[in-house]
C-alpha positions as a Python dict, from the first residue, in 0.01 Angstrom:
ca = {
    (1, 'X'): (0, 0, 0),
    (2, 'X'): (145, 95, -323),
    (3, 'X'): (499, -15, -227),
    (4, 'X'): (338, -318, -137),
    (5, 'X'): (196, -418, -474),
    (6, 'X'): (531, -307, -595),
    (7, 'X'): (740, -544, -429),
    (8, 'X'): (460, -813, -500),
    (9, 'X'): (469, -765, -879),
    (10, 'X'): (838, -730, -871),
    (11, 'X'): (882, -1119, -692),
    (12, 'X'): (627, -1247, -934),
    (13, 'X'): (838, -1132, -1216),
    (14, 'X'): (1150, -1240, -1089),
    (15, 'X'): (959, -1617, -1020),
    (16, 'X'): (817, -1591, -1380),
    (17, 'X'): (1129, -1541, -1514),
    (18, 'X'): (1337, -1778, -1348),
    (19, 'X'): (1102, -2055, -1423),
    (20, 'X'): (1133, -1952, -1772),
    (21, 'X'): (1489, -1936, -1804),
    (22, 'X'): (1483, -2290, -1635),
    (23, 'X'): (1252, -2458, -1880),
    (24, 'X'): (1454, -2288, -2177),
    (25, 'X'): (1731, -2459, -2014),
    (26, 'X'): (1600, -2802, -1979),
    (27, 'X'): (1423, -2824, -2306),
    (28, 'X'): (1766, -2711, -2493),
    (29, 'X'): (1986, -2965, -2282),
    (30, 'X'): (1704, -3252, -2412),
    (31, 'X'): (1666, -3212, -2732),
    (32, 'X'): (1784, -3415, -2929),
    (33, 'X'): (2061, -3463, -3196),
    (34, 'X'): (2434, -3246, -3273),
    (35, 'X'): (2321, -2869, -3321),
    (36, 'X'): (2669, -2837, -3517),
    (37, 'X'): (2543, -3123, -3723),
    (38, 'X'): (2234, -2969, -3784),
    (39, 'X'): (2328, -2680, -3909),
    (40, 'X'): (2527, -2898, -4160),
    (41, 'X'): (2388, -3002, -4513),
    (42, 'X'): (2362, -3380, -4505),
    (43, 'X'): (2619, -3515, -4642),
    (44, 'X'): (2867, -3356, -4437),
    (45, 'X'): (3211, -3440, -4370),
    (46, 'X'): (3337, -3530, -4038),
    (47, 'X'): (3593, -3272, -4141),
    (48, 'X'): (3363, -3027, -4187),
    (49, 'X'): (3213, -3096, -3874),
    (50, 'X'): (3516, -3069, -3713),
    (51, 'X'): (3607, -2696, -3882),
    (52, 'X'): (3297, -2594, -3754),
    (53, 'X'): (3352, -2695, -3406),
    (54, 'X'): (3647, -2492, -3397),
    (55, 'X'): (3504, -2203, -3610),
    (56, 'X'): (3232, -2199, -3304),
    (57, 'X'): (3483, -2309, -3015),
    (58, 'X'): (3295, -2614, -2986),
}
């Protein structure tokens, strides 16, 4: 019985977690926008952008 609830808790985790993992996955592959140009100051150069692509192996 106890070995039992074990293994049931332990495939709910597992299901709870993957799910999570996937919907931190999709909702970083939709949002929106450059995260190396975010982390920019506006008025950024395309050169800058560029350094920090490589800085990040982008």
């Amino acid at each position: 019985m106890l070995l039992q609830r074990f293994l049931i808790r332990l495939l709910t985790m597992l299901i709870t977690l993957f799910g999570v993992a996937v919907v931190v996955f999709v909702v970083i592959r939709v949002a929106p926008g450059d995260p190396i140009a975010m982390m920019l100051p506006p008025g950024a150069t395309d050169a800058d952008i560029a350094r920090l692509r490589a800085l990040y192996g982008l």
